[in-house]
VOMI-976920 format. One record per residue (C-alpha): residue in one letter; x, y, z. Coordinates in steps of 0.25 Angstrom, whole numbers, plus 5000, padded with zeros to 4 digits. Layout:
% residues N
AXYZ...
% end
This chain:
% residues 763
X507250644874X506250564882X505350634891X504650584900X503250624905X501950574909X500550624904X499950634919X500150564933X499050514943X498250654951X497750584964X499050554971X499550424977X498750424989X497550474980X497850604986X496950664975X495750594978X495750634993X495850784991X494950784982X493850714990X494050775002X493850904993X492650864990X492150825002X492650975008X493750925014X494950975006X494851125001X495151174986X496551214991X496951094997X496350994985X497251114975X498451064984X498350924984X498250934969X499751024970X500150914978X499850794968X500250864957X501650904963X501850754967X501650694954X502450804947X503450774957X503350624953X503450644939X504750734942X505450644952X505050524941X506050614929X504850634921X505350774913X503850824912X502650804924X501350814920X500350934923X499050964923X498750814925X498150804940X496750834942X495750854953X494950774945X495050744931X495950814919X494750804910X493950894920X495250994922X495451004906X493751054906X494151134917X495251214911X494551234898X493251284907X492551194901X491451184912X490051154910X489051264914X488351194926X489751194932X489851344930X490751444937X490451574942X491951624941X492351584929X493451484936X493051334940X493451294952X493751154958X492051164962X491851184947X492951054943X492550964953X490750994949X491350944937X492050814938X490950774952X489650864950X489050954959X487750954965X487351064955X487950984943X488350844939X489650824935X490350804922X490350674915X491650574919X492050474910X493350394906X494650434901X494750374890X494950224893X495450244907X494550234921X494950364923X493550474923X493750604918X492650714917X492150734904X492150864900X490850944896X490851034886X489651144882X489351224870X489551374876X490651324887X491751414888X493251374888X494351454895X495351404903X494751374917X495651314925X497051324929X497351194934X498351144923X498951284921X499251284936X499751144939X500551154928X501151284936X501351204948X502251104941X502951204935X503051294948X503651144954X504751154944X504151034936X504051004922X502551004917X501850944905X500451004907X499350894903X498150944896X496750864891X496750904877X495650974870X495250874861X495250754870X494550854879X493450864871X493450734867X493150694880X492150814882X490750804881X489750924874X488550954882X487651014871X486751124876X486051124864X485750974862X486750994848X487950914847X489150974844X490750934845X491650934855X492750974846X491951114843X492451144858X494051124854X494351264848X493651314862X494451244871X495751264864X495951394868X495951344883X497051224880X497951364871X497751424884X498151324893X499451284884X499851454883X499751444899X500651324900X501651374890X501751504897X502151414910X503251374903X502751224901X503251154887X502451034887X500751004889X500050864887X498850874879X498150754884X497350704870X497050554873X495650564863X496850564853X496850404855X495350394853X494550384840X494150524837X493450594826X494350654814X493850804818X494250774831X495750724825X495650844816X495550924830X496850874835X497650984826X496651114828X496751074842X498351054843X498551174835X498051254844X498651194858X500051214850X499851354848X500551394864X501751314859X501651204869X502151084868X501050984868X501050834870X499850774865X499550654876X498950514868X498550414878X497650274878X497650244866X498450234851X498450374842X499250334832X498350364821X498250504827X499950504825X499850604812X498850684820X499650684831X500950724823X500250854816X499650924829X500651024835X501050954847X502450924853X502050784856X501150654860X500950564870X500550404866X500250304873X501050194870X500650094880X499050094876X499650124861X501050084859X500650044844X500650194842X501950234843X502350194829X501550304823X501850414829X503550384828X503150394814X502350524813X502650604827X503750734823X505050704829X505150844837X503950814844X503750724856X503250584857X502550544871X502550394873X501850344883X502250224886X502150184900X500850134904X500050274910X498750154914X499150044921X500249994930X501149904924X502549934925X503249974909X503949884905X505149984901X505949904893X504849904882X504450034883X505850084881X505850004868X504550094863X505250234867X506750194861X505950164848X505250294848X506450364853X507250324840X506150364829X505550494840X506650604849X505750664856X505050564864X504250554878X504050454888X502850444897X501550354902X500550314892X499350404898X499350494910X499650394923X498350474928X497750314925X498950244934X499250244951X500150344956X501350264962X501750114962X502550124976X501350154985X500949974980X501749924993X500649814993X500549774980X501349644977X502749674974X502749594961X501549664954X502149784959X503249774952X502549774939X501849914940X502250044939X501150164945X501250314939X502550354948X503250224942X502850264928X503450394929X504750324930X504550224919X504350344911X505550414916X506250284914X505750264899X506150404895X507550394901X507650254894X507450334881X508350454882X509550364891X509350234886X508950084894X510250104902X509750224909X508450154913X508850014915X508549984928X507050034926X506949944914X507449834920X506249844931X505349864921X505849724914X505849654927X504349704931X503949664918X504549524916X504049504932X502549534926X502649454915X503249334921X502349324934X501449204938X500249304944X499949344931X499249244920X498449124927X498049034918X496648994923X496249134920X496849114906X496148984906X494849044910X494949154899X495049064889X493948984892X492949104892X491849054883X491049154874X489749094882X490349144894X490249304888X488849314887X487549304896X486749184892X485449274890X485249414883X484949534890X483449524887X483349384894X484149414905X483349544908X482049474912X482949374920X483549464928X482249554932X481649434934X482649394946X483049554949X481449634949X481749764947X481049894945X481249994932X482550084935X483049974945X484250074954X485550014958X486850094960X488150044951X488849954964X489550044972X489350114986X490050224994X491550194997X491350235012X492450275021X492050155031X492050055016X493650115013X494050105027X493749975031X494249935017X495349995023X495649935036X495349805029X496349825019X497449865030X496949735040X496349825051X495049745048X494949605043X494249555032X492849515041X492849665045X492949715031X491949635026X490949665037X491249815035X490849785020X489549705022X489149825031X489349925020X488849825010X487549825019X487549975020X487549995004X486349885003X485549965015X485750085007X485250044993X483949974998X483650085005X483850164994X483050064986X483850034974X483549894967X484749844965X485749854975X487349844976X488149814986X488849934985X490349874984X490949924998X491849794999X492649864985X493749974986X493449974969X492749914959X493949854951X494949854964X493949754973X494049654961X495549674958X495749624973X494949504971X495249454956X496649394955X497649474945X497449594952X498449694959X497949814968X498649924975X498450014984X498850154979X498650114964X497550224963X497150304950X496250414948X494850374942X494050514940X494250634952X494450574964X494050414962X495450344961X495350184958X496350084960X496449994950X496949854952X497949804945X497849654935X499149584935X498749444929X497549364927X496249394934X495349294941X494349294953X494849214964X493549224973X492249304973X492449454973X491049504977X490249394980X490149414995X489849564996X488849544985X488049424990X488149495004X487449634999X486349554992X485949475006X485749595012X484649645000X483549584993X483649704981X484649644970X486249664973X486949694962X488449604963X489549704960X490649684951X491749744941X491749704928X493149654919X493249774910X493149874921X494149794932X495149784920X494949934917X495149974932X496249894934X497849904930X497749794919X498849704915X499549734901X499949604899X498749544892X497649594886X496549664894X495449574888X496149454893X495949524908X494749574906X494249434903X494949394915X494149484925X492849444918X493049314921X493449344937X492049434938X491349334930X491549234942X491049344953X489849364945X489649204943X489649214959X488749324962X487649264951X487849124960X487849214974X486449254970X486749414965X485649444953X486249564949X487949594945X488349704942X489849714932X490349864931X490949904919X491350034922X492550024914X492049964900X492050084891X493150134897X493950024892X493750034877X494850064868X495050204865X494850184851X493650104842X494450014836X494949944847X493549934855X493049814849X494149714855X494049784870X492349784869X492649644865X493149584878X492749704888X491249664885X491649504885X492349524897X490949584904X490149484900X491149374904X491049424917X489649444918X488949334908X489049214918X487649264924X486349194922X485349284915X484649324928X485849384933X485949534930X487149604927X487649744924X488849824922X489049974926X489750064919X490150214921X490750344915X491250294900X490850344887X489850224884X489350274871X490150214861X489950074870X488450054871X488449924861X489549864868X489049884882X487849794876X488949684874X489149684890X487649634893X487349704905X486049674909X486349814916X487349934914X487350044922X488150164916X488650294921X487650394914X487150534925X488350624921X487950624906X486450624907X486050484903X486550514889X487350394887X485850304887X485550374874X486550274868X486050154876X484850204869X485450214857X486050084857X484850014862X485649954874X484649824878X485049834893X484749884906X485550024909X485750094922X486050234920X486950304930X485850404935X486850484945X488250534945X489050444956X490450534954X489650644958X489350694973X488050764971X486850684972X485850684959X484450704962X483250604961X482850704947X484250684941X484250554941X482750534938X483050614925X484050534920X483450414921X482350484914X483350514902X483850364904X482550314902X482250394887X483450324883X483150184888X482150094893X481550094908X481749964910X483349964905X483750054917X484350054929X484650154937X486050184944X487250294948X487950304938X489150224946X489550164958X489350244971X490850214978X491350354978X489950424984X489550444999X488350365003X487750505007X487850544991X487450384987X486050384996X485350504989X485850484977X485350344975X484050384983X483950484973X484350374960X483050274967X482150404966X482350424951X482250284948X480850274955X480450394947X480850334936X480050214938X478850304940X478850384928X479150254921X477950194927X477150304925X477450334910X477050164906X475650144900X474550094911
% end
């Protein structure tokens, strides 16, 4: 026996049809009725996919409207008050405040899933919140698959990762413990799993990737009063592991009542081992063993090596992708341009379902009955391995000669300061915006037309001077002190640079889902990366003639463009990212000589790339930090630099964020109230800090008074002259007529805050 499934498939459709209903319902353009049947006709589709591929279960329960974390809240009515309902029932107005805010309340916070790029809405719990079961979506979905005469395997959040991920809003100002709110919500999952049963349906996924964190010994201990009451329906239940190793959780694992767990044997094959030897025989083993996060075609013949050595110690075995392909494009046949050789090398979610299917059949019916597929799979992968695209050894050359001098800026912080105020005079609370400007339709259709040759390159770049022009006009008259150039020239912050830096693949439909309805393309690294030419050297210098405020020079930094991008697995992601380092350290060498006082590195992406577990941070802060200041240490002490980042949990990072050097980081801090500088405070972080002072994923426009008390709260935490103030992050996905009286609003509270400032010092 071998079945073969997968723990979720990608919700916004291969044209992104997701995205577009979803804005267009926002915008009043697409009713409730019609966003519901755009959401039946995804779901069908990839069931249908799943079917046709031979999968013997399909996922339900895992497409959204916005994010599963937010749907889990939502069933277990676990609603924060100032979201309230009059009827009892949310309502996609009630789902959607949640995830995006509304003008009577700010939404909840986002952050990342785990280690992924993906944002999901951190669920906030209450001390008298009550728990029922509030919404039907699961239930009903997994109805339609049923009624479609599909096999389902419902997907849930499980409870304890739920609320490892939750967040305790204290009325009281006490604290108190997430796990307290476990035996209340159990009784909703009991529920939901008595629902299902009485369908009919044999199998749910319990989704408990938290299991391949660190967690407290209560919380492990939580593990059996919380399995022992989902097992009570008589389900059968597949607890899902994901991104990481839980091999020391094996005996654990083993003595919950479940009928079986998921691994993930590509981010941890080294935990196999364990769990042949401890895991009940009549129970199911779930190995995840094609790659459920990047592109790269499996190599088969390897792969089936793992599952015939399980299959001869373990009978009741399972075949599927590491993760949910929710973190992976929809289908590799829509990349008709992509070069035919690259192409062959990668396989997008459709293809993994049949390497899934082709994996499974390979165990039950042997190599013969799969041989064809597996001799594509050797022929791919000897083609990758063997091709000339893919080292160069000057970039090797370059590497190696990196020198420990080149890692660091030759002044401290408290040298540099005086340096750069000096050259850059600036007031207290100095306001800039994080780089980017609205994405207008006349910016995506001339970036269009260029792209399909109905304008040529002159045209295109004229079109972007003038919107360039327009975002500089704006800002002066807005008055901001440090102005961007508002990055209209870019279709993504990692994807402009991938088409610039050599070692880069880009598609066309390779889109994933990032949070709601923002999709990115990630590019893809194939081989070595270097930087051929100048990336932004032109737009940039052009901007700052057309101002005499400061222009700050725009670019992404090595850890973020490695974490947004498909990387190779063929050497280690340090070597990589050390490569890209090197490529942006040259664009910042050239915009110091062009004259540019101000650069700006984003590293929206840094926390997000720590390991999942403790032990292993050390080597990854290690190389992430020396690969930021490889890229930003070749500037003289005058030059100022600063790095973004936005919706992490920095908490546990605050020492190492020092090691980047920064003169200036500006973070993502309005959804949680400025609570994050109490640990800048703490830590007695020695530079300058622009708090996020607004919520850019949010429509409604904060008030002059909003943001004038959180910079109030920012300031009882940190020193006048360390802060900046800022959005929270770029403004790409807003309408200049939400951006004007927002930042107008953002000048006003900095001025106020000057004032009281001013007012409070000794005469």
């Amino acid at each position: 026996m071998a079945t073969a499934h997968i723990l979720g498939f990608p919700r916004i459709g291969a044209d992104r049809e997701l995205k577009k209903a979803l804005e267009a319902y926002w915008q009043g353009k697409l009713g409730p009725a019609d966003l519901e049947g755009v959401g039946r006709d995804l779901r069908r589709r990839h069931w249908e996919l799943q079917r046709a591929a031979g999968l013997d279960l399909v996922a339900a329960g895992d497409f959204s409207f916005y994010d599963h974390v937010l749907d889990t809240s939502f069933m277990l009515g676990a609603i924060p008050q100032r979201f309230g309902r009059a009827d009892g029932r949310p309502d996609l107005a009630t789902y959607f405040a949640m995830a995006r805010g509304s003008s009577e309340s700010p939404a909840l916070e986002m952050t990342k899933w785990f280690d992924t790029n993906y944002h999901y809405i951190v669920p906030e719990l209450e001390p008298g919140m009550r728990f029922a079961l509030s919404s039907m979506r699961l239930l009903d979905e997994t109805c339609e698959a049923l009624a479609a005469g599909y096999a389902p395997k419902p997907v849930l959040v499980g409870p304890l990762t739920f609320l490892a991920l939750s967040k305790e809003r204290q009325t009281d100002g006490q604290p108190g413990s997430r796990l307290a709110y476990l035996e209340r919500i159990l009784p909703v999952y009991v529920e939901v799993l008595e629902r299902l049963r009485d369908m009919g349906v044999r199998w749910v996924q319990c989704d408990e990737p938290v299991l391949a964190t660190d967690l407290a010994p209560e919380w492990l201990t939580a593990y059996r009063t919380c399995y022992e009451a989902l097992a009570a329906p008589g389900m059968s239940l597949l607890v899902a592991t994901y991104f990481g190793s839980v091999a020391d959780r094996a005996e654990l694992l083993a003595s919950l009542p479940v009928a079986g767990v998921h691994l993930d044997l590509v981010r941890a094959p080294e935990q196999l081992p364990a769990f042949l030897d401890v895991w009940p025989r009549e129970r199911v083993l779930s190995l995840g063993v094609v790659d459920g996060r990047n592109v790269w075609r499996t190599d088969l013949g390897r792969r089936l090596d793992v599952l015939e050595t399980a299959a001869r110690r373990h009978p009741q075995l399972w075949v599927a992708p590491s993760c949910s392909l929710l973190h992976c494009p929809v289908d590799l046949a829509r990349e008709t341009n992509l070069d035919p050789e690259i192409r062959t090398w990668l396989a997008f979610s459709v293809q993994k379902l049949d390497e899934v299917v082709s994996l499974a059949r390979g165990v039950v019916h042997g190599r013969a009955a799969v041989a064809a597929s597996l001799a594509a799979s050797d022929a791919a992968c000897d083609t990758r391995r063997r091709s000339q695209r893919v080292h160069t050894p000057r970039v090797a050359q370059r590497l190696a000669d990196v020198r420990e001098a080149d890692v660091r800026r030759s002044s401290p912080f408290a040298q540099r300061r005086p340096r750069q105020r000096e050259r850059v005079p600036l007031p207290l609370f100095p306001t800039t915006t994080i780089g980017s400007f609205p994405q207008t339709p006349a910016i995506r259709e001339a970036r269009a037309a260029f792209r399909r040759g109905k304008i040529d390159a002159a045209a295109y770049e004229r079109a972007m001077r003038a919107e360039i022009e327009h975002a500089v006009r704006e800002q002066e008259r807005l008055e901001l002190d440090v102005l961007v150039h508002g990055e209209a020239e870019r279709n993504d912050m990692v994807e402009y640079f991938g088409e610039q830096l050599s070692g880069f693949a880009l598609t066309n439909h390779g889109w994933v889902q990032s949070y709601g309805s923002r999709c990115v393309k990630p590019p893809i690294i194939y081989g070595d990366v270097e930087r051929p030419h100048p990336m932004t050297v032109g737009w940039i210098t052009y901007a700052q003639s057309l101002t005499d405020r400061p222009l700050k020079g725009m670019l992404t930094g090595p850890v973020t463009i490695l974490q947004w991008s498909f990387v190779r697995d063929d050497q280690p992601r340090a070597e990589t990212a050390m490569q890209i380092a090197l490529a942006i350290r040259d664009e910042v060498a050239d915009l110091e000589r062009a004259g540019i006082r101000i650069i700006q590195i984003d590293e929206p992406a840094f926390r997000e790339g720590l390991p999942l577990r403790r032990s292993a941070w050390p080597a990854y802060i290690d190389w992430a930090t020396r690969a930021f200041r490889l890229a930003s240490s070749v500037v003289q002490d005058a030059t100022q630099i600063h790095t973004h980042m936005c919706y992490a949990e920095f908490n546990d990072i605050f020492d190492v964020l020092a090691l980047l050097d920064a003169d200036v980081m500006t973070i993502e801090s309005s959804r949680s109230g400025m609570e994050l500088l109490q640990a800048f405070a703490r830590h007695g972080y020695p530079n300058d800090i622009g708090p996020g002072v607004y919520d850019i994923h949010s429509p409604r426009i904060p008030t002059s008074d909003e943001m004038y008390e959180l910079l109030r709260k920012a300031a009882s935490f940190l020193r006048p002259d360390q802060l900046w103030v800022n959005p929270d992050c770029g403004l790409k996905t807003r309408r200049w007529e939400e951006v004007i009286p927002a930042l107008r609003n953002m000048v006003d509270a900095a001025r106020r805050m000057r004032d009281a400032v001013a007012a409070a010092a000794p005469r």
